[in-house]
Phi, psi and omega in degrees: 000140200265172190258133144011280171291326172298335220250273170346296176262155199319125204273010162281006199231007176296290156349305194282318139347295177258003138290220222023243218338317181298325179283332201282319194292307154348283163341266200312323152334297145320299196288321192286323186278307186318288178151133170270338160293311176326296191306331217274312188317303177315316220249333170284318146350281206279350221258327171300309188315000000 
């Protein structure tokens, strides 16, 4: 059985929704990785010193 609210809405505009919603975690994502490479480098860095 499809879910309800999904079901509801128009399905063109579905789509477009959950592309958002995929680009903000992509984003955020991207940024979590930036960093976290950062961090991992400083700490190799400091680790050289």
């Amino acid at each position: 059985m499809p879910d309800a609210t999904l079901r509801d809405k128009p399905a063109e505009r579905r789509p477009m929704e959950l592309r958002d919603l995929w680009n903000q975690n992509e984003a955020r994502a991207a940024d979590c990785l930036r960093y976290v490479n950062g961090r991992q480098s400083d700490m190799s860095a400091k680790a050289r010193e």
